[in-house]
C-alpha positions in Angstrom: -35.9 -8.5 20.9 -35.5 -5.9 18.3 -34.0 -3.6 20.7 -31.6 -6.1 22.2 -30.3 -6.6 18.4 -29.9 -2.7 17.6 -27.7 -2.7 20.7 -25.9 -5.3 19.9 -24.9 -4.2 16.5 -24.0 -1.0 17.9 -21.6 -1.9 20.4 -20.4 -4.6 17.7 -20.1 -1.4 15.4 -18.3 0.1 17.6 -15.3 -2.8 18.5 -14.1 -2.8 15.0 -10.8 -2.2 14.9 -9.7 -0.7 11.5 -6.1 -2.5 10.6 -3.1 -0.5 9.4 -2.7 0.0 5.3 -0.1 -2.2 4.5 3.5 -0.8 4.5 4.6 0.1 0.7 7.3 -0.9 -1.2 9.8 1.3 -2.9 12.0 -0.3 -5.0 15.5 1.1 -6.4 17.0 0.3 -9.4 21.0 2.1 -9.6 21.9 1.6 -13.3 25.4 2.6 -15.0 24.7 3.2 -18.6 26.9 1.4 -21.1 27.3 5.0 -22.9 26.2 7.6 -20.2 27.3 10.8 -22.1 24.4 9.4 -24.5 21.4 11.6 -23.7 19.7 9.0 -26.2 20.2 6.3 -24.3 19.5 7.8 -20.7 16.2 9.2 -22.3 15.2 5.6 -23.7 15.9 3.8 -20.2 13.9 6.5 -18.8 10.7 6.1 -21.5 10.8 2.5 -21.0 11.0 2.7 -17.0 7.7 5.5 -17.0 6.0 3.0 -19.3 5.9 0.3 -16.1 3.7 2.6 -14.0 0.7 0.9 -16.1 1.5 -2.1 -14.6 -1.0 -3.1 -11.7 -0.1 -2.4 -7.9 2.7 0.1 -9.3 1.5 3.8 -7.0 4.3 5.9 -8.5 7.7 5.9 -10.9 10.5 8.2 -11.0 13.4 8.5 -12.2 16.8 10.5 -11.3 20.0 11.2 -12.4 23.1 11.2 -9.9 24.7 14.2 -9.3 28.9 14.3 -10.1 31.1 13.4 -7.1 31.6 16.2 -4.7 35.7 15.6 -4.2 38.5 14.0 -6.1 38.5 10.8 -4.3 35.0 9.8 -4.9 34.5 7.7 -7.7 31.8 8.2 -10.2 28.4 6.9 -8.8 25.4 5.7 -10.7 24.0 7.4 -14.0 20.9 6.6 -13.2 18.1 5.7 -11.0 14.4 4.3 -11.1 12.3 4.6 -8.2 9.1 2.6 -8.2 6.6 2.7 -5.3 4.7 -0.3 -5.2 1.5 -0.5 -2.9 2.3 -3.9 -0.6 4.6 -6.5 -1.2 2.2 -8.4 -3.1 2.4 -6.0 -6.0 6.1 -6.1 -5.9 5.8 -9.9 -6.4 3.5 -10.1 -8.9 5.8 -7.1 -11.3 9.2 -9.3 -10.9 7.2 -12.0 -12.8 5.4 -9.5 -14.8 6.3 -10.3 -18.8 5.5 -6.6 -19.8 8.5 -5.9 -17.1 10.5 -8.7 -18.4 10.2 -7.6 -22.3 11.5 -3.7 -21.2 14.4 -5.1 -19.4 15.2 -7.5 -22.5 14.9 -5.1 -24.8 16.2 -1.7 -22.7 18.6 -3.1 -20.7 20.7 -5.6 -22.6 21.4 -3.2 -25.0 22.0 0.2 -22.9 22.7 -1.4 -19.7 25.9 -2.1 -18.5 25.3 -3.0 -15.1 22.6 -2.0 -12.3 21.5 -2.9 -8.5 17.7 -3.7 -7.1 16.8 -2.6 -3.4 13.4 -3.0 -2.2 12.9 -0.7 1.0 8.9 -0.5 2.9 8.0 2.6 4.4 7.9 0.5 7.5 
C-alpha cells in the first residue's frame, strides 16, 4: 500500500502544471506642466511621483522628460512622463483607489498640473 501511495504522489508531482505569472501593468501618465520652464515644479511632480513606489503591488517608477520636437511642424509634446509598472491588474486597481495616491494628485497636480493623460498597457 505504501508503495502504491509513493507512486501515486510522484506521478501526481509530476502533472503539475506551473501557470503563467500574471501579465504586468505599466501605466503612463503624459503631463503638461502649468509652468514647464520651472525646474521647481518638474522636480516636485517628479518627488511626489517616486514617493508612490511605496505603495503596495507598485514593481517600479520612472519618470521622463520629452525630448523637443524634431521639425518645425511638430507641435510641442508632453513635459513630462510617469511610468509605473504595476505587478497584475489587481495592483493597478487597488492604487486608483489608493488615498496616499489620491492626496499626491490633490496636492501635486492641481497646483502644477495643467493637464495630463493615463494609459494602462500589460506586457501581454
Amino acid at each position: 500500500m505504501s508503495l502504491l501511495l509513493l507512486c501515486a504522489a510522484i506521478f501526481l508531482t509530476s502533472c503539475a502544471i506551473a501557470l503563467p505569472p500574471a501579465p504586468t501593468i505599466t501605466h503612463v501618465v503624459l503631463i503638461w506642466l502649468k509652468n514647464p520652464d520651472r525646474a521647481a515644479d518638474r522636480i516636485q511632480v517628479e518627488h511626489a511621483a517616486q514617493s508612490l513606489r511605496r505603495l503596495p503591488g507598485v514593481v517600479k517608477v520612472e519618470t521622463a522628460r520629452s525630448l523637443p520636437p524634431t521639425g518645425r511642424n511638430f507641435p510641442r509634446d508632453f513635459d513630462l512622463a510617469i511610468l509605473i509598472t504595476f505587478r497584475d491588474r489587481l495592483a493597478l486597481r487597488l492604487y486608483e483607489g489608493d488615498p496616499r495616491r489620491l492626496e499626491a494628485m490633490h496636492r501635486h497636480f492641481r497646483s502644477l498640473v495643467r493637464r495630463y493623460e493615463v494609459h494602462n498597457l500589460s506586457d501581454r
